[in-house]
NUZA-245176 format. One record per atom (N, C-alpha, C): residue number from 1; residue in three letters; atom name; x, y, z. Coordinates in steps of 0.2 Angstrom, whole numbers. Layout:
! NUZA-245176
+-----+--------+-------+-------+-------+-------+
| num | residu | atome |  east | north |    up |
+-----+--------+-------+-------+-------+-------+
| NUM |    ALA |    CA |     X |     Y |     Z |
...
+-----+--------+-------+-------+-------+-------+
! end
This chain:
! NUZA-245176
+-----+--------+-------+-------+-------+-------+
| num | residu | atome |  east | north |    up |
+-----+--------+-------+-------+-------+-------+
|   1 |    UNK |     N |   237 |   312 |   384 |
|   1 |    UNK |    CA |   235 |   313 |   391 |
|   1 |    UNK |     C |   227 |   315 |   390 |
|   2 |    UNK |     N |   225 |   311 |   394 |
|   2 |    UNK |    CA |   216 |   313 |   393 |
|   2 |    UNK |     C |   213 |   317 |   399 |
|   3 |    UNK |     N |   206 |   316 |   401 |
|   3 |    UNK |    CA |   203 |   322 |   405 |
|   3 |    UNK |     C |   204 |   317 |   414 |
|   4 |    UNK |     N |   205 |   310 |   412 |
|   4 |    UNK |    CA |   207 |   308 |   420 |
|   4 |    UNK |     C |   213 |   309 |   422 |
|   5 |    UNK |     N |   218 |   309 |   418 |
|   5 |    UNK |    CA |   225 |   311 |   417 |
|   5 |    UNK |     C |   227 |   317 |   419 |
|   6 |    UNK |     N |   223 |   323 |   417 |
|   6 |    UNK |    CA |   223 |   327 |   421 |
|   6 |    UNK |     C |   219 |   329 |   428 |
|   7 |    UNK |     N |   216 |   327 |   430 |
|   7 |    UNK |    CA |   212 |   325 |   435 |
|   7 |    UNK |     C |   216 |   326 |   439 |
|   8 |    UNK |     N |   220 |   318 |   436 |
|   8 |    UNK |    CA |   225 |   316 |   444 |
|   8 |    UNK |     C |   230 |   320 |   446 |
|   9 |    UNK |     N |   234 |   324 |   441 |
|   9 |    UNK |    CA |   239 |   328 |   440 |
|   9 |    UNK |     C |   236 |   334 |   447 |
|  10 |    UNK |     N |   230 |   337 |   443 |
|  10 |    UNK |    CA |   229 |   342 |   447 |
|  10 |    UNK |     C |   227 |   340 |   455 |
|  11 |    UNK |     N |   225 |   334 |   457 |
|  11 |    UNK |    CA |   224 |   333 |   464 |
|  11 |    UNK |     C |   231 |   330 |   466 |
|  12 |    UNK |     N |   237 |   327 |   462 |
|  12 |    UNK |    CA |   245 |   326 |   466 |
|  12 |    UNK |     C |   245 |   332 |   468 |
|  13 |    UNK |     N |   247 |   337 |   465 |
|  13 |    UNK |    CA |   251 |   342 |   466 |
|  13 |    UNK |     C |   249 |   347 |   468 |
|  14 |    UNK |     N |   241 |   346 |   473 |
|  14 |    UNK |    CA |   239 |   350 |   478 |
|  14 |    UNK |     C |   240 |   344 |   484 |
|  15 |    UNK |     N |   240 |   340 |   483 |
|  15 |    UNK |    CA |   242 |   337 |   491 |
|  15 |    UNK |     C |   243 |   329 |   487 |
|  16 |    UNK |     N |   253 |   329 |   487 |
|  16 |    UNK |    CA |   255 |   322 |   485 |
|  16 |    UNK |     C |   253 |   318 |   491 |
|  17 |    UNK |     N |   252 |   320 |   494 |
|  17 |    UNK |    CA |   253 |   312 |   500 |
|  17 |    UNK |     C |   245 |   308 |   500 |
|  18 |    UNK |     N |   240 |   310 |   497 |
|  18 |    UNK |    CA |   235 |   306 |   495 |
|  18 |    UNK |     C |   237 |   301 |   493 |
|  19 |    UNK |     N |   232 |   295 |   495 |
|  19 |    UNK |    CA |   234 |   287 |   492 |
|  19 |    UNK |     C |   230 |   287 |   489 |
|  20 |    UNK |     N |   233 |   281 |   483 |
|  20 |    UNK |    CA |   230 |   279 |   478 |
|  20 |    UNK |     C |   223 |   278 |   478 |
|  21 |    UNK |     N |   221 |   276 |   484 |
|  21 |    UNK |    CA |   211 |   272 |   485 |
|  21 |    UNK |     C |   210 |   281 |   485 |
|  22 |    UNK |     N |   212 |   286 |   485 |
|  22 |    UNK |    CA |   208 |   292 |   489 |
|  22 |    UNK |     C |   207 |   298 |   480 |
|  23 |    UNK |     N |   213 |   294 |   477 |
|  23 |    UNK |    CA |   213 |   300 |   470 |
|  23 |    UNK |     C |   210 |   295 |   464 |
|  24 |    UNK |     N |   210 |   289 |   467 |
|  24 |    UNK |    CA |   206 |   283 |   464 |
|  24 |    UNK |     C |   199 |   285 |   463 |
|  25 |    UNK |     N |   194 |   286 |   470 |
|  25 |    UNK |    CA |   189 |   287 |   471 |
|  25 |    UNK |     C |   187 |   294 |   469 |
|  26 |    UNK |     N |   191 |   301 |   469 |
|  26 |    UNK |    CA |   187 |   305 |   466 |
|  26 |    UNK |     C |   188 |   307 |   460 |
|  27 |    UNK |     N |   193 |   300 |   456 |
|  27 |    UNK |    CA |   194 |   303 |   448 |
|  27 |    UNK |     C |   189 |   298 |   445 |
|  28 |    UNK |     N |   185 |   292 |   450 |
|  28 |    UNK |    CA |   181 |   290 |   447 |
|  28 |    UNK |     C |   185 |   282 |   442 |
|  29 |    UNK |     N |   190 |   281 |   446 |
|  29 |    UNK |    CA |   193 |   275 |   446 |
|  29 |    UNK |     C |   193 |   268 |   450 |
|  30 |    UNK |     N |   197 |   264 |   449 |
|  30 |    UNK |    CA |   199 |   259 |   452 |
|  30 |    UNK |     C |   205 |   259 |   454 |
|  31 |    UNK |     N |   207 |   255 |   462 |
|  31 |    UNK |    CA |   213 |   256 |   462 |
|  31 |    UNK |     C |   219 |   258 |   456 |
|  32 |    UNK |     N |   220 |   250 |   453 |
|  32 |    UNK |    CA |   226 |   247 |   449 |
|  32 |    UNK |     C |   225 |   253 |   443 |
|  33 |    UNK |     N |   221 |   253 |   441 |
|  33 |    UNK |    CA |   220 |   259 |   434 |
|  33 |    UNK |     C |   224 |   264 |   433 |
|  34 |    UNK |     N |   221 |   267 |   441 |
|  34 |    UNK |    CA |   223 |   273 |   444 |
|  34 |    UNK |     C |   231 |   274 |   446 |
|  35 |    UNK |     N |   233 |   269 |   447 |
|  35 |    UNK |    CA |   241 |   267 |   448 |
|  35 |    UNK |     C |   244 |   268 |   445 |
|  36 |    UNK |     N |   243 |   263 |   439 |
|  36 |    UNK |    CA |   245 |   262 |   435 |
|  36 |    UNK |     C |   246 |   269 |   431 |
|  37 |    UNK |     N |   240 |   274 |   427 |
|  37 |    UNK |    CA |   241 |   279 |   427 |
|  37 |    UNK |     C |   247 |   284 |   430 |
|  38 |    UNK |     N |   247 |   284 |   437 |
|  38 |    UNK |    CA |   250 |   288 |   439 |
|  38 |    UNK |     C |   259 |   285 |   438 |
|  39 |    UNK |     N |   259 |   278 |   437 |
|  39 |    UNK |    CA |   267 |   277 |   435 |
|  39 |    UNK |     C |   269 |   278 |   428 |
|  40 |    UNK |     N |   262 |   278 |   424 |
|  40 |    UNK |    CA |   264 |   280 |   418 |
|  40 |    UNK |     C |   265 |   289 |   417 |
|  41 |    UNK |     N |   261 |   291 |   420 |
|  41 |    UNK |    CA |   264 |   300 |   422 |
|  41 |    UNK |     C |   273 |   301 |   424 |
|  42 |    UNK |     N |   271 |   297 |   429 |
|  42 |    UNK |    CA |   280 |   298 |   431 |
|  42 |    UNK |     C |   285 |   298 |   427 |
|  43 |    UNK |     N |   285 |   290 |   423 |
|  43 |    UNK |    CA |   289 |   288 |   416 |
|  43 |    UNK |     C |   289 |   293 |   411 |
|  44 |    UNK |     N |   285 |   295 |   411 |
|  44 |    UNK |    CA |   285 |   299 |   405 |
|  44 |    UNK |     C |   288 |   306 |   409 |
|  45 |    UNK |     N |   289 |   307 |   414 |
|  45 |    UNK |    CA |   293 |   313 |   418 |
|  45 |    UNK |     C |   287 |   319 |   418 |
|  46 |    UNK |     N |   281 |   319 |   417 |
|  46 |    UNK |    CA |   276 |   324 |   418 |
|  46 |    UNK |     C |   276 |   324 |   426 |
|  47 |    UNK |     N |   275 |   321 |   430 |
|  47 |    UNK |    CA |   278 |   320 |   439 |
|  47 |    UNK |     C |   283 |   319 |   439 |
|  48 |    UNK |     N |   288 |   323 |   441 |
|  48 |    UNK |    CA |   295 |   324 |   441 |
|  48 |    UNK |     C |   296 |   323 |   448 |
|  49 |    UNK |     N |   292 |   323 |   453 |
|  49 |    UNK |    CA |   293 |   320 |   459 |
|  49 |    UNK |     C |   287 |   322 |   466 |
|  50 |    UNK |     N |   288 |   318 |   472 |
|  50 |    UNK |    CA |   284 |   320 |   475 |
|  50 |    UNK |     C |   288 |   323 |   481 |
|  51 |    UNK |     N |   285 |   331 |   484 |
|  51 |    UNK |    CA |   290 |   331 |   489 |
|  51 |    UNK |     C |   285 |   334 |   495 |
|  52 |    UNK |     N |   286 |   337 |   500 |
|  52 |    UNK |    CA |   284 |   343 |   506 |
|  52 |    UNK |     C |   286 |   349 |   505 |
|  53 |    UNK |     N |   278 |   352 |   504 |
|  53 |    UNK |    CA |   280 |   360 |   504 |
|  53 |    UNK |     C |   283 |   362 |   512 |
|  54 |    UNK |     N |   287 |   365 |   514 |
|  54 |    UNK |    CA |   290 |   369 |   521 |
|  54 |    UNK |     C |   287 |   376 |   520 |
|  55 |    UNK |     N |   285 |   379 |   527 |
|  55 |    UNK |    CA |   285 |   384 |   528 |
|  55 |    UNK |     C |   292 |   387 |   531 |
|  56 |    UNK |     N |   294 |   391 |   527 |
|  56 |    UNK |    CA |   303 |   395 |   527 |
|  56 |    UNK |     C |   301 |   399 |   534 |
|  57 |    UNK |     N |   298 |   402 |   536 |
|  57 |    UNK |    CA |   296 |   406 |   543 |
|  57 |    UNK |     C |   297 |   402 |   548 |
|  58 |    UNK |     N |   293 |   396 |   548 |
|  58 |    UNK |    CA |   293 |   392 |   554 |
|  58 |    UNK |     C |   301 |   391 |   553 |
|  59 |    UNK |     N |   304 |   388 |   548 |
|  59 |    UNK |    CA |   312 |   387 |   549 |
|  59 |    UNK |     C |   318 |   393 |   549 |
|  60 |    UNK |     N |   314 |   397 |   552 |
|  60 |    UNK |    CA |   318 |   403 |   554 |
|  60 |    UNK |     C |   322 |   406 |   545 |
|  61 |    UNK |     N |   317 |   405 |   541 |
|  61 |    UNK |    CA |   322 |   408 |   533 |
|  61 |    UNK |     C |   315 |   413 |   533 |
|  62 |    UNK |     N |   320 |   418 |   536 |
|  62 |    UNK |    CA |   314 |   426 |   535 |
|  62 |    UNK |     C |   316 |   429 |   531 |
|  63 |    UNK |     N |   320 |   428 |   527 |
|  63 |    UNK |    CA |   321 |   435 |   520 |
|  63 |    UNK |     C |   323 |   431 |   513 |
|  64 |    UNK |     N |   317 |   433 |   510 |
|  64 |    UNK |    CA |   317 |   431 |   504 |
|  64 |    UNK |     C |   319 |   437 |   498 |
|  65 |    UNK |     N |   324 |   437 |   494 |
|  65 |    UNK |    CA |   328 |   439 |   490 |
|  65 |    UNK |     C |   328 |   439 |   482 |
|  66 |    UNK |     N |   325 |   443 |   480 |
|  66 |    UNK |    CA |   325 |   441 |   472 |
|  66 |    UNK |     C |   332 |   447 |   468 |
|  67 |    UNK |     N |   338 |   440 |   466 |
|  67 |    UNK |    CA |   344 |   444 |   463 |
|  67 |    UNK |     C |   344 |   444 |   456 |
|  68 |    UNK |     N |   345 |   449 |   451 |
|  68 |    UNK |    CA |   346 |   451 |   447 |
|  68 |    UNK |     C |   351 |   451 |   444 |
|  69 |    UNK |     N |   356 |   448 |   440 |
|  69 |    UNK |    CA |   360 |   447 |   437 |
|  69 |    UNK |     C |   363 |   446 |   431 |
|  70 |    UNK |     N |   368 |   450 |   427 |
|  70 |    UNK |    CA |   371 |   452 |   423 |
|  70 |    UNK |     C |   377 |   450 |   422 |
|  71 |    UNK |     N |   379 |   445 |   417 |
|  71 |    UNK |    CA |   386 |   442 |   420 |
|  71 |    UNK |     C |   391 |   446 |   414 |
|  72 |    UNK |     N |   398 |   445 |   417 |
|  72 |    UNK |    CA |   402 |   449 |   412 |
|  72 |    UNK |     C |   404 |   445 |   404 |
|  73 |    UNK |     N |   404 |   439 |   404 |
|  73 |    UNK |    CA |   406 |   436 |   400 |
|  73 |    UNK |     C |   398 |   430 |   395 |
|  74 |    UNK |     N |   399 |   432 |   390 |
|  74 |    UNK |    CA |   392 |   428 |   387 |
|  74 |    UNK |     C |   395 |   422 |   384 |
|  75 |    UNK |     N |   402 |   417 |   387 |
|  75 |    UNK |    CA |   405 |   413 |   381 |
|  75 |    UNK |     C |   401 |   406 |   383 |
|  76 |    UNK |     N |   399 |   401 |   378 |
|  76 |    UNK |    CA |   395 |   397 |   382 |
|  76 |    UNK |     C |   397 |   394 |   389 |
|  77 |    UNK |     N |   405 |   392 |   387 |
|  77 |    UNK |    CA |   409 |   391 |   396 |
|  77 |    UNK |     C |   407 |   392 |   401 |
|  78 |    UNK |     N |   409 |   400 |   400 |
|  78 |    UNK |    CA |   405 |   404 |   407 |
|  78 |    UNK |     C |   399 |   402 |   408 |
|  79 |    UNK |     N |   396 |   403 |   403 |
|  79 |    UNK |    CA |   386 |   401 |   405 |
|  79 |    UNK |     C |   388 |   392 |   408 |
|  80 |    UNK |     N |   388 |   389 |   407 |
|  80 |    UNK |    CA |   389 |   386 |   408 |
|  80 |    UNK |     C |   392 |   383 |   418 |
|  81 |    UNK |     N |   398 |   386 |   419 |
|  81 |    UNK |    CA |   400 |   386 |   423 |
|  81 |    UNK |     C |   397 |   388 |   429 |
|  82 |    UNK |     N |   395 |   396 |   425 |
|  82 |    UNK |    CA |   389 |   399 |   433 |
|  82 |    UNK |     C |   383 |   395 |   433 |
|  83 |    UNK |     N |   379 |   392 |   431 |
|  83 |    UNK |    CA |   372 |   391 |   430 |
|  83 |    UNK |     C |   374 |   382 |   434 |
|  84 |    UNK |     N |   379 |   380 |   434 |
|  84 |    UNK |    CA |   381 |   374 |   436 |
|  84 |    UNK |     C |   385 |   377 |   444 |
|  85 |    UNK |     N |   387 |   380 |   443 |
|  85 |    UNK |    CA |   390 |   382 |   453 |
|  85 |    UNK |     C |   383 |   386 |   457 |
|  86 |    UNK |     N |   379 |   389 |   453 |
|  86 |    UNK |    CA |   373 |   393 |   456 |
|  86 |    UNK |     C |   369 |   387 |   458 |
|  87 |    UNK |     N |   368 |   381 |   455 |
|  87 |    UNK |    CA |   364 |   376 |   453 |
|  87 |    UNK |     C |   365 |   373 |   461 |
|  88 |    UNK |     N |   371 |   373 |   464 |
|  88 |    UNK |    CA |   372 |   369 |   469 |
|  88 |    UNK |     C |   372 |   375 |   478 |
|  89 |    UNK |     N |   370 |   380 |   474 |
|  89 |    UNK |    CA |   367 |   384 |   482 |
|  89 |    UNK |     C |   364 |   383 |   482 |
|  90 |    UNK |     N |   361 |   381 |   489 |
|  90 |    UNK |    CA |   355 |   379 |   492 |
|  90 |    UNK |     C |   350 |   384 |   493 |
|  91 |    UNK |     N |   352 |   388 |   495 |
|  91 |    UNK |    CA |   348 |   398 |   497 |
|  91 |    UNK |     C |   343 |   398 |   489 |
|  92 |    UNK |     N |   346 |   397 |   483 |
|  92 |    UNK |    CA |   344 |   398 |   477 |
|  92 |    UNK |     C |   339 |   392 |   478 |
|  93 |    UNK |     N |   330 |   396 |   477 |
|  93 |    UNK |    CA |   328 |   391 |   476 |
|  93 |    UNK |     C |   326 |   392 |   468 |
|  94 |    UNK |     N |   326 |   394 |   466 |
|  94 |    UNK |    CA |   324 |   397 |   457 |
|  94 |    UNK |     C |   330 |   400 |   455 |
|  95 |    UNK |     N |   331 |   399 |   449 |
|  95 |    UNK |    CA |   337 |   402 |   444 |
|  95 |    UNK |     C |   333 |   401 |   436 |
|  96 |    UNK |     N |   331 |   407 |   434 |
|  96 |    UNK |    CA |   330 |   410 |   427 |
|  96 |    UNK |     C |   334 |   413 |   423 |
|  97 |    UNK |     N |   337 |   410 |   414 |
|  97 |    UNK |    CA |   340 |   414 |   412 |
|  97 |    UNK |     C |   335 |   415 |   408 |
|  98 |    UNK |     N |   336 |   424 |   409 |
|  98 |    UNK |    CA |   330 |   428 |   406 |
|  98 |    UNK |     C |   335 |   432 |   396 |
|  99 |    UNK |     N |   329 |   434 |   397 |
|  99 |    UNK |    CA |   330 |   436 |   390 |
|  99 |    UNK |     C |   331 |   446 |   392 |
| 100 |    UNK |     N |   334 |   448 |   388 |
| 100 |    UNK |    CA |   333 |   457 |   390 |
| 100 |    UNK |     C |   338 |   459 |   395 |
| 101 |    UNK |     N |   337 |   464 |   398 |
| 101 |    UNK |    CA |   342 |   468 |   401 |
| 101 |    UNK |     C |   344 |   464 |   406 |
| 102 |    UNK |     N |   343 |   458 |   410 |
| 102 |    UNK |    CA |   348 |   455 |   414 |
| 102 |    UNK |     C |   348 |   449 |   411 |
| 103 |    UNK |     N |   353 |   443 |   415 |
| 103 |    UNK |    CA |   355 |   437 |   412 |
| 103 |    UNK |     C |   352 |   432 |   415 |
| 104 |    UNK |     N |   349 |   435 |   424 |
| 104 |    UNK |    CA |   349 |   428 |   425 |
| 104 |    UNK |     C |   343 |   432 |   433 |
| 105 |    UNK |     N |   339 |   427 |   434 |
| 105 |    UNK |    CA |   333 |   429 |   441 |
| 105 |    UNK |     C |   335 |   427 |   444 |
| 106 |    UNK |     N |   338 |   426 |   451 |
| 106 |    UNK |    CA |   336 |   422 |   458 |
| 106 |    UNK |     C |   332 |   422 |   462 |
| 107 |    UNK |     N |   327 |   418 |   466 |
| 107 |    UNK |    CA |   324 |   418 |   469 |
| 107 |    UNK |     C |   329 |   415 |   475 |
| 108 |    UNK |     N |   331 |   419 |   482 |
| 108 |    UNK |    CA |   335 |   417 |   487 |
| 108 |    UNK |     C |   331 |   418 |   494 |
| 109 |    UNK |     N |   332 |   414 |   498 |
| 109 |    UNK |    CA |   328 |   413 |   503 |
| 109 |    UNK |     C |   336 |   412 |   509 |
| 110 |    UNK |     N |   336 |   416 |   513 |
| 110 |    UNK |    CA |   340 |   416 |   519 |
| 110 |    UNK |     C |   336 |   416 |   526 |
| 111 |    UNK |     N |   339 |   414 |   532 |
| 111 |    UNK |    CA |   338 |   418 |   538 |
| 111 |    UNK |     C |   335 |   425 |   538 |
| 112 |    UNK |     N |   343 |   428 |   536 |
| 112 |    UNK |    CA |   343 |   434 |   539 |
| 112 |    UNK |     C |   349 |   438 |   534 |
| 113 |    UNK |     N |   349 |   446 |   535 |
| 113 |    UNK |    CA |   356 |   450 |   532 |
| 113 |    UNK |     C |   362 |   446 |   532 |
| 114 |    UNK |     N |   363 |   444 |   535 |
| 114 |    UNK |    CA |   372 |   442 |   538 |
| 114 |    UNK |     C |   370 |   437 |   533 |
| 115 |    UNK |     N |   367 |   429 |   533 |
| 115 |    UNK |    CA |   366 |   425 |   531 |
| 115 |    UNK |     C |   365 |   429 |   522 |
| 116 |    UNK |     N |   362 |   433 |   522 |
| 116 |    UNK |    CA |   363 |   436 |   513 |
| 116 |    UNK |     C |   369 |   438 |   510 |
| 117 |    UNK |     N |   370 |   443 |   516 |
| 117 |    UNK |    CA |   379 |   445 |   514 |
| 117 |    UNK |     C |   384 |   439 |   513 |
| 118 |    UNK |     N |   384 |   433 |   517 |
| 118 |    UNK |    CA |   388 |   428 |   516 |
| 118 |    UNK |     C |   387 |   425 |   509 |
| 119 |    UNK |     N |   382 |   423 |   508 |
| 119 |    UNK |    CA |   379 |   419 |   500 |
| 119 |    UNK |     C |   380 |   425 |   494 |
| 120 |    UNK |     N |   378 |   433 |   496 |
| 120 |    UNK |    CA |   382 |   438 |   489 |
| 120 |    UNK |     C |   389 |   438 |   490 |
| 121 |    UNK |     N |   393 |   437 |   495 |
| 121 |    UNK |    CA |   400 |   436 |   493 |
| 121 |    UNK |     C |   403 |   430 |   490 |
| 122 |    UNK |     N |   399 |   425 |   492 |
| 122 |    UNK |    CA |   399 |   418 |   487 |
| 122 |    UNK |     C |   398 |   418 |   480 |
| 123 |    UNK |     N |   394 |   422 |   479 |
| 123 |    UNK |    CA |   390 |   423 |   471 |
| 123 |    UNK |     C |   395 |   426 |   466 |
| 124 |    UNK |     N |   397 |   432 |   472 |
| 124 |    UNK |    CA |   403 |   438 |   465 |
| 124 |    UNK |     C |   408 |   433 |   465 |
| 125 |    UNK |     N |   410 |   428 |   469 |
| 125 |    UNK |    CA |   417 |   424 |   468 |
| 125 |    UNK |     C |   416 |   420 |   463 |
| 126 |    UNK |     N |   409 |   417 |   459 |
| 126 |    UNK |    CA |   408 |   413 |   457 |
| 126 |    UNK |     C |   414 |   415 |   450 |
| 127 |    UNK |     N |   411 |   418 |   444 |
| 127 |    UNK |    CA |   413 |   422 |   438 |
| 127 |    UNK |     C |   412 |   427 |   439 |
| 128 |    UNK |     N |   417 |   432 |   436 |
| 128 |    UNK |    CA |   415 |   438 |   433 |
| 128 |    UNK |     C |   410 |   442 |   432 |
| 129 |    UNK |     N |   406 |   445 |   436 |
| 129 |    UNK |    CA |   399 |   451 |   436 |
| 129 |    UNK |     C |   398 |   456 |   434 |
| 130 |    UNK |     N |   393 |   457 |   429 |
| 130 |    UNK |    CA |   392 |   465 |   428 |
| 130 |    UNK |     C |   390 |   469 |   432 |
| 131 |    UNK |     N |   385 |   466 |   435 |
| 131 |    UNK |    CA |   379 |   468 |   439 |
| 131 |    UNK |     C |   377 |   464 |   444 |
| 132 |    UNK |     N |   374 |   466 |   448 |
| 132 |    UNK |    CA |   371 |   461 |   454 |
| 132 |    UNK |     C |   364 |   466 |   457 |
| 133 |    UNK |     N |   358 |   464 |   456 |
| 133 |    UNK |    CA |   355 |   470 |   460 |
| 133 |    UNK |     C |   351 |   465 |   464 |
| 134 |    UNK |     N |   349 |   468 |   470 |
| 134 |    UNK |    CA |   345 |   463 |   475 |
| 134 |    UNK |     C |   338 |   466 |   475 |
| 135 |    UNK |     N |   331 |   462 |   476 |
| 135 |    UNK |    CA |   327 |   465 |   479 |
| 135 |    UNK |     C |   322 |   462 |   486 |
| 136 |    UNK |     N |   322 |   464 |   491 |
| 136 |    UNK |    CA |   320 |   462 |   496 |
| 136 |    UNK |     C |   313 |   460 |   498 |
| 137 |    UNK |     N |   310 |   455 |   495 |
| 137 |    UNK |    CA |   305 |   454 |   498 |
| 137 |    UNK |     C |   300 |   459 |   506 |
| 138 |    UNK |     N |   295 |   460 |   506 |
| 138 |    UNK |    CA |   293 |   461 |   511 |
| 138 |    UNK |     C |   287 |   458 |   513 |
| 139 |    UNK |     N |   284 |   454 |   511 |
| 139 |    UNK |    CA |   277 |   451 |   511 |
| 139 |    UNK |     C |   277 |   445 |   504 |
| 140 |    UNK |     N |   275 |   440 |   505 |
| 140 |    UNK |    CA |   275 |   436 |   499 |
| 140 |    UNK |     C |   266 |   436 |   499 |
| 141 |    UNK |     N |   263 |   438 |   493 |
| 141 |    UNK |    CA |   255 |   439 |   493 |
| 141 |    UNK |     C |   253 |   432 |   492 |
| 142 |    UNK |     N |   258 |   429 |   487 |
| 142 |    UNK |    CA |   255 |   424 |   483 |
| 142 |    UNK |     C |   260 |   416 |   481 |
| 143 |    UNK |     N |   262 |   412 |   482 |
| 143 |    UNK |    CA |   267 |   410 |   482 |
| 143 |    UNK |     C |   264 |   401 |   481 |
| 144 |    UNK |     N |   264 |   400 |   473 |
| 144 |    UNK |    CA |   260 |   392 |   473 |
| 144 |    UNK |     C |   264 |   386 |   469 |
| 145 |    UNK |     N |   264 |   381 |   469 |
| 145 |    UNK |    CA |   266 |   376 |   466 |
| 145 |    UNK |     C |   263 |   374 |   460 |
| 146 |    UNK |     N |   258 |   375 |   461 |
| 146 |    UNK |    CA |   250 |   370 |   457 |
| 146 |    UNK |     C |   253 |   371 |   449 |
| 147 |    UNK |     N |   253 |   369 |   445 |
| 147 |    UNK |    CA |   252 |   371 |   438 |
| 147 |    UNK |     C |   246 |   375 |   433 |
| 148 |    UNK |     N |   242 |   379 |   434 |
| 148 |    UNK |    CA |   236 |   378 |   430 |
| 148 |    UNK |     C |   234 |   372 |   423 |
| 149 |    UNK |     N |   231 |   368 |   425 |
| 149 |    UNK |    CA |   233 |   362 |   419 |
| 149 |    UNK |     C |   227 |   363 |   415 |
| 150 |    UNK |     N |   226 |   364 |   409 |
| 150 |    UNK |    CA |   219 |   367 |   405 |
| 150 |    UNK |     C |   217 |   358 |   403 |
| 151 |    UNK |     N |   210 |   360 |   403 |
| 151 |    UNK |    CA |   205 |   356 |   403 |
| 151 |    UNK |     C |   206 |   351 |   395 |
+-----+--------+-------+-------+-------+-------+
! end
């Protein structure tokens, strides 16, 4: 990957919906180059895809939840199992398995209480838990997609 390669990278993933003539013109290419570039990004899976960032607020998802998790059993099954059932809530938009005193981060975005309480009762149902700790966001300061891509 050379220095236009990352160019491009760092102008998708501030705003995919540029067209080719417009990431073309300010990496200092030509159309097809520039195309071509960018399909060879994809195939190689460094763009993994193009989507719309949403504002959760405007769609009425006002509480965001960071859950904390400790599961009972460490057999690869189980890991397996949960990280595959977790994988398929929608509310979860991040799932970490961490290293140290818990086993696993959520990032959950809901409506509201009720709408949380529903999704923690779904969750202990999943496997066996040691622990579950919630923490409620109350302001998000900082919240980005971008990658830092070094020079």
């Amino acid at each position: 990957m050379d220095a236009i390669d990352k160019r491009i990278l760092r102008l998708v993933q501030k705003d995919a919906s540029l067209s080719i003539s417009e990431i073309a013109s300010q990496v200092g290419l030509s159309q097809t180059p520039c195309w071509k570039r960018l399909q060879k990004l994809e195939a190689l899976g460094i763009i993994k895809r193009r989507i719309a960032l949403l504002d959760p607020l405007k769609l009425g998802l006002q509480m965001t939840v960071f859950v904390l998790i400790e599961i009972d059993s460490h057999s690869q099954q189980d890991i397996e199992h949960f990280a595959e059932e977790i994988a398929q809530m929608e509310e979860v938009l991040d799932v970490y398995r961490m290293a140290g005193d818990i086993d696993y981060l959520l990032r959950v975005i809901v409506p509201n209480a009720a709408a949380f309480d529903a999704f923690y009762k779904r969750l202990i149902s999943l496997t066996p838990l040691k622990k579950v700790t919630s923490r409620f966001a109350l302001e998000g300061i900082k919240t980005e997609t971008a990658l830092p891509i070094a020079n």
